[in-house]
Kinemage of the C-alpha trace (Angstrom):
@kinemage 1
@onewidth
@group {chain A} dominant
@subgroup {mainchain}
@vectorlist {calphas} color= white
{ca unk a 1} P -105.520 -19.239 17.407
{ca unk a 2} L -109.028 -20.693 16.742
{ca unk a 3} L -110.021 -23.254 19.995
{ca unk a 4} L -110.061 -26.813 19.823
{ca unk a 5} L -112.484 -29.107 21.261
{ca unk a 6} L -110.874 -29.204 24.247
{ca unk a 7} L -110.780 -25.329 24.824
{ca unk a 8} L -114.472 -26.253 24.577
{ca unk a 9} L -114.610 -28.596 27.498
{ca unk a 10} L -112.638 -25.931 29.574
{ca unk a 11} L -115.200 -23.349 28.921
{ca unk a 12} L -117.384 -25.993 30.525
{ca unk a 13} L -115.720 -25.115 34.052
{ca unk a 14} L -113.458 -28.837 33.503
{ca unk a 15} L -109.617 -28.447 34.122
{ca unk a 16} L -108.003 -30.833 31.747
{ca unk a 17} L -104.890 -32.753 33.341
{ca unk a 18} L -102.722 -34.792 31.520
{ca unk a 19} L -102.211 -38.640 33.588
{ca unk a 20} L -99.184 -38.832 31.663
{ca unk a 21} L -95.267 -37.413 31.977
{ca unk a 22} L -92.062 -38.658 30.841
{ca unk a 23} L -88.329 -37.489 30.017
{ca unk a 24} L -89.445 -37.666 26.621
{ca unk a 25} L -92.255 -35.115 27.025
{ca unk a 26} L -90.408 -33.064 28.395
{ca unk a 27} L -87.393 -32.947 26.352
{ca unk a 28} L -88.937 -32.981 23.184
{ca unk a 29} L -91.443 -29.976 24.234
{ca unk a 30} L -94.555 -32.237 23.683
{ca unk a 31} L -95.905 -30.723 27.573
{ca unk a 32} L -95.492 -27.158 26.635
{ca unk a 33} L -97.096 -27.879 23.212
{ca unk a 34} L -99.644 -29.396 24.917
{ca unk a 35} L -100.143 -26.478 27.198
{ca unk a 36} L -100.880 -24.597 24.249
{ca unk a 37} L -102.317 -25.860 21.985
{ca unk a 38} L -104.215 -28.532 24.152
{ca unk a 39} L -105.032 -26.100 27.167
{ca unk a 40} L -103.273 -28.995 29.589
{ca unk a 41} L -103.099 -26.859 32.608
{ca unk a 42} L -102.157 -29.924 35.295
{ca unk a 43} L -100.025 -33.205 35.073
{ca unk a 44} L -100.245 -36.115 37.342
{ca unk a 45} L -98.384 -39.257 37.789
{ca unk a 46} L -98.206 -42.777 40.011
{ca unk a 47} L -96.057 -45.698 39.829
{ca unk a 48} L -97.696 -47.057 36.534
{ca unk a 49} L -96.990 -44.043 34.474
{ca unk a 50} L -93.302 -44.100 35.724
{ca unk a 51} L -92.726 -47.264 35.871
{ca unk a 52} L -93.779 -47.179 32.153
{ca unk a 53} L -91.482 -44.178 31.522
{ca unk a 54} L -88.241 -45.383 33.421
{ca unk a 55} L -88.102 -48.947 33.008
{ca unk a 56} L -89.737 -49.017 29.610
{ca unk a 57} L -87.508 -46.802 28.082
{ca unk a 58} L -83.779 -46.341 27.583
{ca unk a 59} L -84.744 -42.373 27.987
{ca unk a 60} L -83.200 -42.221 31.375
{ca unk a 61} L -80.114 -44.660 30.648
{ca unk a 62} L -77.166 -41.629 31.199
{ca unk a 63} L -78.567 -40.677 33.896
{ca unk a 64} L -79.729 -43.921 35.813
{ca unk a 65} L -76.038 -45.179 34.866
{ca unk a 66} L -74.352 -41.396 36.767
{ca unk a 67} L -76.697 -42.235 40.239
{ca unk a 68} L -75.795 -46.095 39.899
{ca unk a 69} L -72.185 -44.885 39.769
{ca unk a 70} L -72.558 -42.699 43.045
{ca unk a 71} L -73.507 -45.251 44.772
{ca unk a 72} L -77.316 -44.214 45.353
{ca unk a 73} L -79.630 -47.253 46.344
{ca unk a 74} L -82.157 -48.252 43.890
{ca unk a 75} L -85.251 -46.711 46.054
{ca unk a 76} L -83.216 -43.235 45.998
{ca unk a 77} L -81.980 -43.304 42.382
{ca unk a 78} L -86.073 -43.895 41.483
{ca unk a 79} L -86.895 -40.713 43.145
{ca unk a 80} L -84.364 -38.500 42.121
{ca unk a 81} L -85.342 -39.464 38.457
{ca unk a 82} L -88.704 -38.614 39.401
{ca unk a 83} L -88.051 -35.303 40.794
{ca unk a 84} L -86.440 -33.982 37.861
{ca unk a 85} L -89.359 -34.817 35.577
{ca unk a 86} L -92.094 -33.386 38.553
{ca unk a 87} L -89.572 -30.095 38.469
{ca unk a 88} L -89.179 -29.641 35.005
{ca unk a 89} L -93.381 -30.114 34.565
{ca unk a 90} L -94.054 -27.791 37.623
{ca unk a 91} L -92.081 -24.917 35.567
{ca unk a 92} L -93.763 -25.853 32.512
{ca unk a 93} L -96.980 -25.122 34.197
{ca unk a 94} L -95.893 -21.971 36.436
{ca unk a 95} L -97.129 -19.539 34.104
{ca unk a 96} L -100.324 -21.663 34.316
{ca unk a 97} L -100.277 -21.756 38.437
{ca unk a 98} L -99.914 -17.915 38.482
{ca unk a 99} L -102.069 -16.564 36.263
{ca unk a 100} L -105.417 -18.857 38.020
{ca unk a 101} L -103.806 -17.789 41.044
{ca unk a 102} L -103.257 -21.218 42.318
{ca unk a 103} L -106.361 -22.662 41.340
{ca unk a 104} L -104.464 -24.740 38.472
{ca unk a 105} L -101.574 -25.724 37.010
{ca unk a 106} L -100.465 -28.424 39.678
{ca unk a 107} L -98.704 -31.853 38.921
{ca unk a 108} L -99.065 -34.437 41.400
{ca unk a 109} L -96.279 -37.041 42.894
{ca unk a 110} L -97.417 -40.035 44.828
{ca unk a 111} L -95.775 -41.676 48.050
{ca unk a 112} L -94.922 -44.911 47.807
{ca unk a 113} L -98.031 -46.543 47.499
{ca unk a 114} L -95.910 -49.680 49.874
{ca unk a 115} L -97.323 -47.364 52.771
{ca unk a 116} L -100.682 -46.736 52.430
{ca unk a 117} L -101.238 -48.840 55.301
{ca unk a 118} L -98.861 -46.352 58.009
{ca unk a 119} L -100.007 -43.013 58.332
{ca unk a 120} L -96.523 -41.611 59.972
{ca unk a 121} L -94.752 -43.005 57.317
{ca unk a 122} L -97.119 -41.509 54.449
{ca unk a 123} L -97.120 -37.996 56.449
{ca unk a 124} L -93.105 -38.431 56.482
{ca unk a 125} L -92.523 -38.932 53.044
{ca unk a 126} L -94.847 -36.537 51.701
{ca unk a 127} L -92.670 -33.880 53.852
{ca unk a 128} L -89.953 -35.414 52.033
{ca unk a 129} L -91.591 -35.040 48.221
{ca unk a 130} L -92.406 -31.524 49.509
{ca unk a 131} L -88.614 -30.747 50.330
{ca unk a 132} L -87.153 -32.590 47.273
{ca unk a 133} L -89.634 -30.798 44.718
{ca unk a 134} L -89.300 -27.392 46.507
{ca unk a 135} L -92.485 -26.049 44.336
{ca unk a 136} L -95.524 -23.899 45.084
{ca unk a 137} L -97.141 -26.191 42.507
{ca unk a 138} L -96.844 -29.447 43.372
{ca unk a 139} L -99.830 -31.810 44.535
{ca unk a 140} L -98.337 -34.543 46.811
{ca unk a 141} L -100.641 -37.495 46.361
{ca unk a 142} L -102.186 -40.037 49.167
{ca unk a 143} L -104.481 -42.774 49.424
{ca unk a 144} L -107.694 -42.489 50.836
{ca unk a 145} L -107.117 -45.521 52.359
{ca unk a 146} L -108.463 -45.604 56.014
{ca unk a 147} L -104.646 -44.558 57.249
{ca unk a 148} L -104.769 -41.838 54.668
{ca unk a 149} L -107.685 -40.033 55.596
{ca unk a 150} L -105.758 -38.650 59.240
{ca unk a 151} L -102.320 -37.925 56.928
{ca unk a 152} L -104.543 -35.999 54.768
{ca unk a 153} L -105.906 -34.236 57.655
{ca unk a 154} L -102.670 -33.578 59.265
{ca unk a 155} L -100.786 -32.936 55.747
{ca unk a 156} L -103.395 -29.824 55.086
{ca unk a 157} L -103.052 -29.169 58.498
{ca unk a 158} L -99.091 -28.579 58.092
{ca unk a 159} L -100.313 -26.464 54.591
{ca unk a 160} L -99.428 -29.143 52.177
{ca unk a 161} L -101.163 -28.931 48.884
{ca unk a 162} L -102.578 -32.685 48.304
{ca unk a 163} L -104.542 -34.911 45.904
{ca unk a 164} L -106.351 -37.455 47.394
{ca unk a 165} L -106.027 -40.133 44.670
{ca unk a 166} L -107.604 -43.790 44.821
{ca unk a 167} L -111.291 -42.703 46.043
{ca unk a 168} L -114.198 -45.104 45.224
{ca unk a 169} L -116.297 -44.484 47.629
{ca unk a 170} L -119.313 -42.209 48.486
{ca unk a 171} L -118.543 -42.896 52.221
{ca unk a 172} L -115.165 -42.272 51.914
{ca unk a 173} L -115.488 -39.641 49.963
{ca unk a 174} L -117.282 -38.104 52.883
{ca unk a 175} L -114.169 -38.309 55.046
{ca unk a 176} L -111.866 -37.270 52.750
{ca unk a 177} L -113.578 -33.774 52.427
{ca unk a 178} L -113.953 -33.841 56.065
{ca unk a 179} L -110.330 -34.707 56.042
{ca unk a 180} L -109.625 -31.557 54.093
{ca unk a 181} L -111.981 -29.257 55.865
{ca unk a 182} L -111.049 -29.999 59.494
{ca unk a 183} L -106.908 -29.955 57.912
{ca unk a 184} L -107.131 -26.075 56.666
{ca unk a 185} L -109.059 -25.189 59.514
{ca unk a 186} L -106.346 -26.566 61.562
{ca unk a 187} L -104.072 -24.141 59.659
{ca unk a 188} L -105.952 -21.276 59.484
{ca unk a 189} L -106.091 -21.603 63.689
{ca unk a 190} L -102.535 -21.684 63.535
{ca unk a 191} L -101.666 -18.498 61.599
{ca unk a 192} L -101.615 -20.009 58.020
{ca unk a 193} L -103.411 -18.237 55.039
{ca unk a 194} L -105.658 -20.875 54.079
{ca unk a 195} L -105.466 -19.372 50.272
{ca unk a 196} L -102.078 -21.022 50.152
{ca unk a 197} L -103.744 -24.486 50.145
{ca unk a 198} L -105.312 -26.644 47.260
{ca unk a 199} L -106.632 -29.961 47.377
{ca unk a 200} L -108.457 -32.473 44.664
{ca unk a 201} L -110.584 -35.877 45.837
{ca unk a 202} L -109.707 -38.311 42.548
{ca unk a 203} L -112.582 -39.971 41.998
{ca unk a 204} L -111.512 -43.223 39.536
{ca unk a 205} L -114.222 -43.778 37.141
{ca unk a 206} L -113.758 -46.595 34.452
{ca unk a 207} L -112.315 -48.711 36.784
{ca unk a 208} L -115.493 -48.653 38.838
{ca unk a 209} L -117.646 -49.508 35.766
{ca unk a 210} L -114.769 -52.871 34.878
{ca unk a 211} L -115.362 -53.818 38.267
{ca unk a 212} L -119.765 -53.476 38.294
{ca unk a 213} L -119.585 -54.437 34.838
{ca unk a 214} L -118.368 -58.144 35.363
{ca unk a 215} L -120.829 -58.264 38.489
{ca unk a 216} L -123.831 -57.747 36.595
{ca unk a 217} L -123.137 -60.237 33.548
{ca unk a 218} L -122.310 -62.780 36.077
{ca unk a 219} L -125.480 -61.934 37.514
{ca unk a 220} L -127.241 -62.201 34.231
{ca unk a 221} L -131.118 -60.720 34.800
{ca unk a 222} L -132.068 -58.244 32.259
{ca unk a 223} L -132.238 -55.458 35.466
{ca unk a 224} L -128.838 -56.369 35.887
{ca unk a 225} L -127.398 -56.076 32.454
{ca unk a 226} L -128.954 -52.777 31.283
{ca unk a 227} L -127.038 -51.002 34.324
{ca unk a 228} L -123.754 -52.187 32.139
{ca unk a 229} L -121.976 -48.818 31.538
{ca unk a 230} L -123.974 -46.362 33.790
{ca unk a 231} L -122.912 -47.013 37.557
{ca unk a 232} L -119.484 -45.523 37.118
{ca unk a 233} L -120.789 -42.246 35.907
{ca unk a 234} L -123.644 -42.631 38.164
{ca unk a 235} L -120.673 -42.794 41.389
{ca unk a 236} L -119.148 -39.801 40.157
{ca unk a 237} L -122.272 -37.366 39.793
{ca unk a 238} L -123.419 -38.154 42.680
{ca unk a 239} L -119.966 -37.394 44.654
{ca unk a 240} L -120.118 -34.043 42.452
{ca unk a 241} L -123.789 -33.325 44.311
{ca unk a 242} L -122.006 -34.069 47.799
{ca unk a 243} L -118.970 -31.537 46.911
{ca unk a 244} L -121.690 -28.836 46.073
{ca unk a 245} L -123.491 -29.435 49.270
{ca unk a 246} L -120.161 -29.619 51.326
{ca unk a 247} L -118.832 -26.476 49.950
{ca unk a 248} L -121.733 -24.278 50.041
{ca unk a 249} L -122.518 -25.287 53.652
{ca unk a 250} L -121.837 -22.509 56.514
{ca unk a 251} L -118.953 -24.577 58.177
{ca unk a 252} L -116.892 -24.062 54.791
{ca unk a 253} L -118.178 -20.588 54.296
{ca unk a 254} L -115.881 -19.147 56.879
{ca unk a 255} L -113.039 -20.805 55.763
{ca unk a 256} L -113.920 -19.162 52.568
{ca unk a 257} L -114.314 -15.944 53.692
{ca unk a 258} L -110.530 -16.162 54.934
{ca unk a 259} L -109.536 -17.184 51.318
{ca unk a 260} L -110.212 -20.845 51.644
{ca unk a 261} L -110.582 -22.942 48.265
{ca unk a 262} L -112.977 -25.731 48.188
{ca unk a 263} L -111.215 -29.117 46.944
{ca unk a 264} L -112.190 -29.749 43.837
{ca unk a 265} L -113.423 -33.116 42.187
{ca unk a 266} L -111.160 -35.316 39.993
{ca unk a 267} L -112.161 -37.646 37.998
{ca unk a 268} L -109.644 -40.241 37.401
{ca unk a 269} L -108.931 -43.188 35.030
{ca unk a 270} L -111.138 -41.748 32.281
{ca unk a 271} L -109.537 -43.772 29.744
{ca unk a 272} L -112.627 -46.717 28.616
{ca unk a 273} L -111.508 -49.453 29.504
{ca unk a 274} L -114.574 -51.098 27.608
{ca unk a 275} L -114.343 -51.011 23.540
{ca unk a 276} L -117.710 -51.153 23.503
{ca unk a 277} L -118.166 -47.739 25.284
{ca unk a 278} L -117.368 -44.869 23.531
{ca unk a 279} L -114.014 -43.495 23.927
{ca unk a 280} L -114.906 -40.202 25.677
{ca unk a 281} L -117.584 -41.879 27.682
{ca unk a 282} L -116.059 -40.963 30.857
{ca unk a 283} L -115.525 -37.150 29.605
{ca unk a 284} L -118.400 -35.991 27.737
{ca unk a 285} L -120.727 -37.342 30.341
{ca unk a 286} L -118.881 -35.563 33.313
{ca unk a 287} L -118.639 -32.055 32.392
{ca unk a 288} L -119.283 -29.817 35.240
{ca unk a 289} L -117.644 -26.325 36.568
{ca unk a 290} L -114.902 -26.476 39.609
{ca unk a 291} L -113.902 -30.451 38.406
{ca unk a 292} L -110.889 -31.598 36.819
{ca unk a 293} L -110.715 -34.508 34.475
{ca unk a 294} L -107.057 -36.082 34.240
{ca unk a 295} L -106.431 -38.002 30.988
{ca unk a 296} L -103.717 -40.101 29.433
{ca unk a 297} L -102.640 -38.765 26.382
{ca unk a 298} L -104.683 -40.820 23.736
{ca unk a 299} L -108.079 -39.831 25.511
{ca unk a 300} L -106.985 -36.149 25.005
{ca unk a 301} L -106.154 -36.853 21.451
{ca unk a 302} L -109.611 -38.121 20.860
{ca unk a 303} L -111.111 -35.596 22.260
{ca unk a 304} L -109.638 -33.203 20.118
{ca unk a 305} L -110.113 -35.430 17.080
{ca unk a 306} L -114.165 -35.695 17.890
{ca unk a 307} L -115.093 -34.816 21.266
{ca unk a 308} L -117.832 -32.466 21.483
{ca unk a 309} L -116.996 -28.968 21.132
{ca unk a 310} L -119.614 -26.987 23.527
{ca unk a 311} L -119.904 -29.931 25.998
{ca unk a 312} L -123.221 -29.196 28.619
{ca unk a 313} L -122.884 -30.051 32.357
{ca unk a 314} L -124.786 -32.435 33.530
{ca unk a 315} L -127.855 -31.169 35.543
{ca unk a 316} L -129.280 -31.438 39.042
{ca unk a 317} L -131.999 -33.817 37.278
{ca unk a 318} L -128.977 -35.800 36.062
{ca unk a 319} L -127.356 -36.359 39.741
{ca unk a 320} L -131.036 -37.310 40.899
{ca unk a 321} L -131.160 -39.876 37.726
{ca unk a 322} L -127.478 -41.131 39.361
{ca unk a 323} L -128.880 -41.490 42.900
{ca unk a 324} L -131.643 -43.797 41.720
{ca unk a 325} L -129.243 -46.029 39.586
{ca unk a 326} L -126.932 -46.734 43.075
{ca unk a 327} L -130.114 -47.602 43.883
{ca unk a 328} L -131.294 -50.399 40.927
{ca unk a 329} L -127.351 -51.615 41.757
{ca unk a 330} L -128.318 -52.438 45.019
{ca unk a 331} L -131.862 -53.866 43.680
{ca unk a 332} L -130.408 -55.941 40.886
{ca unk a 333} L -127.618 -57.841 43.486
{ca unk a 334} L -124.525 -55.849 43.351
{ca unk a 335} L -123.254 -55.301 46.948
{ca unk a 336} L -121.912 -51.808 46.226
{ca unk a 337} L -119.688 -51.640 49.582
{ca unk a 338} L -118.139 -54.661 48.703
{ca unk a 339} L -117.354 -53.028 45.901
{ca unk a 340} L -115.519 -50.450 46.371
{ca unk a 341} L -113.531 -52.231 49.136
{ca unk a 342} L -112.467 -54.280 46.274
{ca unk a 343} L -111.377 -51.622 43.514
{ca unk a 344} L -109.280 -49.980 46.644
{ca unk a 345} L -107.724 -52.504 48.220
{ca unk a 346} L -106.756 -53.530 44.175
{ca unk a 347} L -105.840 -50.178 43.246
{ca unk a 348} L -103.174 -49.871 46.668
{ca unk a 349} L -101.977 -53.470 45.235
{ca unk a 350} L -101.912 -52.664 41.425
{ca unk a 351} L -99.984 -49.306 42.260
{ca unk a 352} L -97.553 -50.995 44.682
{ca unk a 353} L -96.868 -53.474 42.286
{ca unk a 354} L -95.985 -51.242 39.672
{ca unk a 355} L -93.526 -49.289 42.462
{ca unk a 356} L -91.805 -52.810 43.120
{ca unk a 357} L -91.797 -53.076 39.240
{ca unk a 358} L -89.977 -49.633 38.351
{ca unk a 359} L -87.309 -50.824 41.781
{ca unk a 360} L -86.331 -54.400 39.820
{ca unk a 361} L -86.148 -52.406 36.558
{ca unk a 362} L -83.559 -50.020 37.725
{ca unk a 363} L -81.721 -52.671 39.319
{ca unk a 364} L -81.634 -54.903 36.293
{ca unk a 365} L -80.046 -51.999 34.144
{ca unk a 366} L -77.614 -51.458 37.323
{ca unk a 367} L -76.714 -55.143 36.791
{ca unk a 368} L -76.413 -54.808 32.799
């Protein structure tokens, strides 16, 4: 079979994810078509996408109306429709997860966004995902929230495969890999094969640019406007310069010499938000080996309708180029902490909102 564009982008070094599952994808075979034909080789999901699913479909009807009918609360009936679709995807993708060795092939879960907040309680129920999943490739997801960072640590440090979704920050970003580091060394010193563990830092990206964006036009000075569009990619290259430093260092090294994986950059929420931007903005322009790009379904559809089909990683020139437009941000009046305290104390609300969302659905179709 000749390769598509997106075979392209994965010749780059860029695992392609799809942010999207649903009973429908899965019975229909669109995720193992995918797989094929699309080189998917990951899946990940949050309370949007299954909210969207669940309550925005009759899909799951039969078997919402069997759970109500046991006498399952609404919080428990939600999850155990969820961990039939995370199963069924993990299989789909075992052949994937085995044959990169566990380096792919993962789809993602995500506690309850309600406790990002309570470190015991995220640390409890991501034991629980673990134990209701029962797969070698699932990715239990958790805030980077400043209560996520020690689950994280503590999570790797139990040998729990995670993806730390809802990062924004450079400084953050910092302490999640920390986070991770300090977590599998943890394990290693207590007998565990450290090869047994993988981790990805999601780093969103349009919703970075949404948030600058309106900043700078209310801001109005030509400086300001002609950053429109570049600070979100600017974010993420220079978090991919911080991995390769992190990684490469010494500390890490020995880790790695024990069979230690480094945790690999995601970027998240590629979709443009912008119509002005083009639609692959947030793909073409982040190509670079050991990174994973997640994508709902339409951006992957564009890319293999016209995305570019020997895509070049950025460059080291390119991530200096990023550092010095965080920089003009600063210069032109945008208070970038303030920032990205914003976008994640948003994305925790927007998420937990969609979880309270799904909950309401499944009770009005329990009242129906």
């Amino acid at each position: 079979m000749a390769k598509s564009n997106l075979h392209g982008l994965a010749d780059a070094g860029v695992s392609i994810w799809s942010d999207q599952i649903s009973r429908r994808m899965l019975d229909e075979g669109e995720l193992e078509r995918r797989i094929e034909e699309d080189g998917i080789r990951g899946v990940t999901s949050n309370p949007t996408i299954f909210e969207k699913a669940i309550a925005g479909t009759d899909d799951y009807d039969e078997e919402l109306a069997e759970l109500r009918s046991a006498g399952l609360d609404t919080e428990e009936i939600a999850k155990r429709l969820m961990t039939e679709d995370i199963q069924r995807a993990c299989d789909a993708l075992a052949r994937v997860h085995q044959e990169s060795e566990g380096l792919d092939g993962y789809v993602s879960v995500e506690v309850s966004p309600d406790l990002a907040a309570d470190t015991e309680a995220t640390v409890a129920e991501a034991r629980d995902w673990v134990k209701r999943i029962n797969r070698p490739n699932l990715l239990v997801k958790v805030p980077a929230t400043p209560e996520g960072i020690p689950a994280i640590r503590s999570l790797i440090g139990e040998g729990i495969s995670i993806n730390v979704t809802l990062t924004f920050s450079l400084e953050r970003y910092g302490e999640v890999m920390d986070a991770y580091v300090s977590g599998l060394q943890h394990f290693y010193e207590n007998g565990g094969d450290p090869g047994t563990v993988f981790s990805v830092a999601s780093f969103f990206v349009s919703r970075f640019d949404t948030e600058v964006d309106r900043r700078l036009e209310e801001i109005g000075t030509p400086e300001a406007l002609d950053l429109r569009g570049t600070t979100a990619i600017a974010n993420a290259r220079v978090a991919y310069e911080r991995f390769l430093h992190e990684f490469a260092s010494t500390g890490f090294g020995r880790l790695a010499s024990k069979g230690g994986r480094p945790q690999f950059p995601l970027w998240a929420s590629t979709s443009t938000k912008n119509p002005d931007y083009s639609d692959l903005l947030y793909v073409e322009s982040l190509v670079a080996p050991h990174t994973v790009n997640t994508m709902p379904l339409e951006t992957i559809d564009a890319y293999q309708d016209h995305g570019d089909p020997e895509p070049q990683p950025f460059t080291p020139a390119d991530m200096a180029e990023a550092k010095e437009t965080l920089d003009r941000l600063e210069e032109a009046g945008v208070d970038y902490d303030d920032v990205v305290d914003t976008l994640e104390r948003e994305g925790v609300e927007k998420f937990a909102a969609s979880w309270q969302e799904l909950l309401d659905g499944i009770e009005q179709e329990g009242r129906a």
